[in-house]
mmCIF file of the C-alpha atoms, coordinates in Angstrom:
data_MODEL
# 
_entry.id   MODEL 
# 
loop_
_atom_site.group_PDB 
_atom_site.id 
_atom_site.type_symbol 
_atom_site.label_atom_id 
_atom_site.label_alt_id 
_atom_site.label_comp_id 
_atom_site.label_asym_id 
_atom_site.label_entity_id 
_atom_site.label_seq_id 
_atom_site.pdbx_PDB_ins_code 
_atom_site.Cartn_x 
_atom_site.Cartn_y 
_atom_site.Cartn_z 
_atom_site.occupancy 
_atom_site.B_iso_or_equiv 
_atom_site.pdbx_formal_charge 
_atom_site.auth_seq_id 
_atom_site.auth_comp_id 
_atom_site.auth_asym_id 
_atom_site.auth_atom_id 
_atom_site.pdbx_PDB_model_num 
ATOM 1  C CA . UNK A 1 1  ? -2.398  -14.165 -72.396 1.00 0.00 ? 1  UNK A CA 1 
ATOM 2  C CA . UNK A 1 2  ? -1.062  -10.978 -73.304 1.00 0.00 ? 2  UNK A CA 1 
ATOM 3  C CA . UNK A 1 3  ? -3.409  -7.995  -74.441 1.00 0.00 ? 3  UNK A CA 1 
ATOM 4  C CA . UNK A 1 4  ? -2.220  -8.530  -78.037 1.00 0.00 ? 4  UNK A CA 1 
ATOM 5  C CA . UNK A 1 5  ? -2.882  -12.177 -78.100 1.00 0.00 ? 5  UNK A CA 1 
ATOM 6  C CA . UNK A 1 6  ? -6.538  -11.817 -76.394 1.00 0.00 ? 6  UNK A CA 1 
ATOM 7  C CA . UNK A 1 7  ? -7.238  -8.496  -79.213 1.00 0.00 ? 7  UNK A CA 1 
ATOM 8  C CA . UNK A 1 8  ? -5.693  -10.877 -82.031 1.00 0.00 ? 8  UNK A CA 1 
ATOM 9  C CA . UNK A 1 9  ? -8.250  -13.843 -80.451 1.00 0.00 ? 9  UNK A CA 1 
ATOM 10 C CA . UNK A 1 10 ? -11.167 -11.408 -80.650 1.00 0.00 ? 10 UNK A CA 1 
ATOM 11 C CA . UNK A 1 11 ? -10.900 -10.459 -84.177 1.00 0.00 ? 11 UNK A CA 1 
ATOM 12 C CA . UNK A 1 12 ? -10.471 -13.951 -85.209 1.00 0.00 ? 12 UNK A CA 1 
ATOM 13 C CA . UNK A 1 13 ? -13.506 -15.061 -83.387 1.00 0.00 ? 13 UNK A CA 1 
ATOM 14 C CA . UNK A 1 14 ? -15.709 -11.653 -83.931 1.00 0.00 ? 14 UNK A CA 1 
ATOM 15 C CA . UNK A 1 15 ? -16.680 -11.544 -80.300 1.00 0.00 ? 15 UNK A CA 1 
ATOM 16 C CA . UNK A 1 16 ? -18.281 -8.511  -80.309 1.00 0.00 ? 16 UNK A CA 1 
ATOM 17 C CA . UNK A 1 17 ? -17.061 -5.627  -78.219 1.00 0.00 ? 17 UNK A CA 1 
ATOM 18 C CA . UNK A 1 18 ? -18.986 -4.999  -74.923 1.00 0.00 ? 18 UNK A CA 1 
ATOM 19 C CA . UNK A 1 19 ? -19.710 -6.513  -71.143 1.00 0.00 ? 19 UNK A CA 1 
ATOM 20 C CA . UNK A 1 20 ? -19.089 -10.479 -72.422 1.00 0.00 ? 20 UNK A CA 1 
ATOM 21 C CA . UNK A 1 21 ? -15.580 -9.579  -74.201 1.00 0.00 ? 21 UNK A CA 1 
ATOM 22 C CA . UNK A 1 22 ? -14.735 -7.316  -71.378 1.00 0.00 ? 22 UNK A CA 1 
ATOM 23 C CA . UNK A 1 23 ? -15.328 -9.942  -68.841 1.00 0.00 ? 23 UNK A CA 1 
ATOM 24 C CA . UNK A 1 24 ? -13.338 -12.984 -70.807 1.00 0.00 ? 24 UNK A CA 1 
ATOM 25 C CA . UNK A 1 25 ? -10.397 -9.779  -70.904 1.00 0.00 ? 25 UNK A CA 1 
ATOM 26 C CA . UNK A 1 26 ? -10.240 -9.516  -67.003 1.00 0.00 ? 26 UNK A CA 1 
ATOM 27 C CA . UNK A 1 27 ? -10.345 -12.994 -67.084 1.00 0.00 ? 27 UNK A CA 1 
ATOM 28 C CA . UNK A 1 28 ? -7.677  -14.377 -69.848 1.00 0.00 ? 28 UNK A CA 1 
ATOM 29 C CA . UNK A 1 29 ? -5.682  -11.336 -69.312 1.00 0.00 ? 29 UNK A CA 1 
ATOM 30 C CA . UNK A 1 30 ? -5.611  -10.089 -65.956 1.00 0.00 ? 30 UNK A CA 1 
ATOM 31 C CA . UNK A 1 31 ? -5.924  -13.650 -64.222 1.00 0.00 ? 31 UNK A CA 1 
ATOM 32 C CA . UNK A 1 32 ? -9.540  -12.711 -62.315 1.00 0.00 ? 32 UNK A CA 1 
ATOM 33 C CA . UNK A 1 33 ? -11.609 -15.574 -61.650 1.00 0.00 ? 33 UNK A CA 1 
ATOM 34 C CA . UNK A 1 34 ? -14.403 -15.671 -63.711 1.00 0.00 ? 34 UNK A CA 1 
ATOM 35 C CA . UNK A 1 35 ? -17.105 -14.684 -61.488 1.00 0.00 ? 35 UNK A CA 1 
ATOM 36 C CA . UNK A 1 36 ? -15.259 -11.528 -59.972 1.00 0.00 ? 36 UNK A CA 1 
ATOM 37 C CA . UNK A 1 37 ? -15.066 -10.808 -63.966 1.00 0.00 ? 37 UNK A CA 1 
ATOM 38 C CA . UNK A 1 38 ? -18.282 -11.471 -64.776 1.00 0.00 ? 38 UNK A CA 1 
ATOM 39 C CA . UNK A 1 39 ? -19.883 -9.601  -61.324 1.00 0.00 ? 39 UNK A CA 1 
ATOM 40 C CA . UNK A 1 40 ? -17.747 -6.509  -62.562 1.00 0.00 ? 40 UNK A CA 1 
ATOM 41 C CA . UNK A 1 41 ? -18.249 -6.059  -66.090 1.00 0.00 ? 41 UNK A CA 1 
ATOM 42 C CA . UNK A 1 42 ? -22.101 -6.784  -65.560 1.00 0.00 ? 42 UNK A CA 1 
ATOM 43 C CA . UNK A 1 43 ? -22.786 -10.054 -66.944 1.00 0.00 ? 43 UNK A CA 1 
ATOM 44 C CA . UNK A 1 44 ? -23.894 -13.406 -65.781 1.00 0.00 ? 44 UNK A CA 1 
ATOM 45 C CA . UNK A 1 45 ? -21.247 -15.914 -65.257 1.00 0.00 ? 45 UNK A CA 1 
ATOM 46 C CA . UNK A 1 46 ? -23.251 -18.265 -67.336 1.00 0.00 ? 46 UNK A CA 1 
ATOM 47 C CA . UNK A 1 47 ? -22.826 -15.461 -70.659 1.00 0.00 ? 47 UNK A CA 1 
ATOM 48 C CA . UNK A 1 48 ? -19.453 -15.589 -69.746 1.00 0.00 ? 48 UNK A CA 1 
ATOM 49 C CA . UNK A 1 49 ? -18.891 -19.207 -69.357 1.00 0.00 ? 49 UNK A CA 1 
ATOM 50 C CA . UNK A 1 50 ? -20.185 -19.340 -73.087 1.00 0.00 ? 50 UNK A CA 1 
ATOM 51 C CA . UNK A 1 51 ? -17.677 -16.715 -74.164 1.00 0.00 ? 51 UNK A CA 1 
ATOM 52 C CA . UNK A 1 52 ? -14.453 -18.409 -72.417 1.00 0.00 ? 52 UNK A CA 1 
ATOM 53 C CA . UNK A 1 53 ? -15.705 -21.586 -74.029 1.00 0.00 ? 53 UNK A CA 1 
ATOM 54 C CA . UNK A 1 54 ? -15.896 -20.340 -77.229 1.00 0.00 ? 54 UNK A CA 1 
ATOM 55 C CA . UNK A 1 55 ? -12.109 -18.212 -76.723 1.00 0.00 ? 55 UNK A CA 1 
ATOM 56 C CA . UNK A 1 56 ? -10.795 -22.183 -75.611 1.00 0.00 ? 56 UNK A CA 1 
ATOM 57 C CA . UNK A 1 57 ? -11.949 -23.469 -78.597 1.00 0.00 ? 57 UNK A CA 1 
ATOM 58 C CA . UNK A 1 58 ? -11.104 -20.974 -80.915 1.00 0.00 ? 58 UNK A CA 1 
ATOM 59 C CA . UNK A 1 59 ? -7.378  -21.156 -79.481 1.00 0.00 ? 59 UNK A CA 1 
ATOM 60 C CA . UNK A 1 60 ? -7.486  -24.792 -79.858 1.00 0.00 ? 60 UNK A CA 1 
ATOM 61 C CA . UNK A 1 61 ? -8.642  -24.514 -83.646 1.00 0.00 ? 61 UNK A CA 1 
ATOM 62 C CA . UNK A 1 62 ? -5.841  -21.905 -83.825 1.00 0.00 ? 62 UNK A CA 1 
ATOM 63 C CA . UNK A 1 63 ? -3.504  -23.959 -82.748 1.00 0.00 ? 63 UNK A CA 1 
ATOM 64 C CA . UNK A 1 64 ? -4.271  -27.290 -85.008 1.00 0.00 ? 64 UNK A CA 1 
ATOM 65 C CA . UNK A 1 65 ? -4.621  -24.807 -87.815 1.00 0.00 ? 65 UNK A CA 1 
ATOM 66 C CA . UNK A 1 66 ? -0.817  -23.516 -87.177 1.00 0.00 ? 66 UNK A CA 1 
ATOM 67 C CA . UNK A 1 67 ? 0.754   -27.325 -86.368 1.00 0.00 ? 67 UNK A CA 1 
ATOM 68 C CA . UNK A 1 68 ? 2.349   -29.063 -83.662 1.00 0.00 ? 68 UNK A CA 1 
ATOM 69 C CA . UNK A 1 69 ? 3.750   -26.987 -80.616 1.00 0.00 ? 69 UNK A CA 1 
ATOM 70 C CA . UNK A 1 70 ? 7.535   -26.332 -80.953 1.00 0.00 ? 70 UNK A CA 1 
ATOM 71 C CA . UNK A 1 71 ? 10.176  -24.327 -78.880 1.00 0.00 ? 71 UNK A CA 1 
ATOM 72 C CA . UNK A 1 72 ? 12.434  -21.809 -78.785 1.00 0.00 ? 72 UNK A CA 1 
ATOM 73 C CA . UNK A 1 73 ? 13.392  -20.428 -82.710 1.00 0.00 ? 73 UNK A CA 1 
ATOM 74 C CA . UNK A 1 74 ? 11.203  -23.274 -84.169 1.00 0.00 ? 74 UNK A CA 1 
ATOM 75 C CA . UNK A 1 75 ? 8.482   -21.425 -82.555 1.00 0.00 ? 75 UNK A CA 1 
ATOM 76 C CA . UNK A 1 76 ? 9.108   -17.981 -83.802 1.00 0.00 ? 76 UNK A CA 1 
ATOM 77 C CA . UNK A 1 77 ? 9.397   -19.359 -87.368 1.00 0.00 ? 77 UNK A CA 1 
ATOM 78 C CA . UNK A 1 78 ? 6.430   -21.319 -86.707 1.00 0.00 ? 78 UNK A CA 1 
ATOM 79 C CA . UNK A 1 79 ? 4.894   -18.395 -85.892 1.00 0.00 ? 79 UNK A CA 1 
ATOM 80 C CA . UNK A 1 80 ? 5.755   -16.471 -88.899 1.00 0.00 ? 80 UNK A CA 1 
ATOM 81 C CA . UNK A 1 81 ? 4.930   -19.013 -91.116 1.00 0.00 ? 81 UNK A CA 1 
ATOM 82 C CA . UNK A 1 82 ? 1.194   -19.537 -89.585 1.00 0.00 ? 82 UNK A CA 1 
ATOM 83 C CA . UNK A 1 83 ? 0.458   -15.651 -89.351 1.00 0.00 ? 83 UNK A CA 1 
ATOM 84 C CA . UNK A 1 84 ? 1.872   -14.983 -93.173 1.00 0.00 ? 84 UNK A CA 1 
ATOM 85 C CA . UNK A 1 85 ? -0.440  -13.826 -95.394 1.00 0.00 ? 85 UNK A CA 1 
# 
């Protein structure tokens, strides 16, 4: 996930900034596992296990809300379409 994507994620779900949503950072974008990223931003791994669980299902939900997965052009007007306001 890039940095956009996991900021854009955030906002949808309101995680609140802090320890929590800077653990499920190092670990959706920077690839740690999730008990380096919990053992360096401060939290327990079981906080964090709630907040990657709620980020999987919020993607999911994202993605039922936006339709089925497509490729290549169909996906960038996909896209479009599903982020217009």
């Amino acid at each position: 996930m890039t940095p956009t994507q996991f900021d854009a994620l955030a906002q949808l779900l309101r995680l609140r900034a802090g320890p929590q949503q800077a653990a499920a950072r190092l670990v959706l974008v920077d690839g740690l596992a999730p008990a380096d990223a919990a053992r360096q931003a401060g939290v327990s791994l079981s906080a964090l296990g709630n907040t990657l669980r709620a980020c999987k299902r919020g993607l999911t939900l994202a993605r039922l809300a936006c339709g089925p997965r497509v490729e290549g052009a169909a996906q960038v007007t996909a896209l479009r379409a599903c982020t217009a306001p």
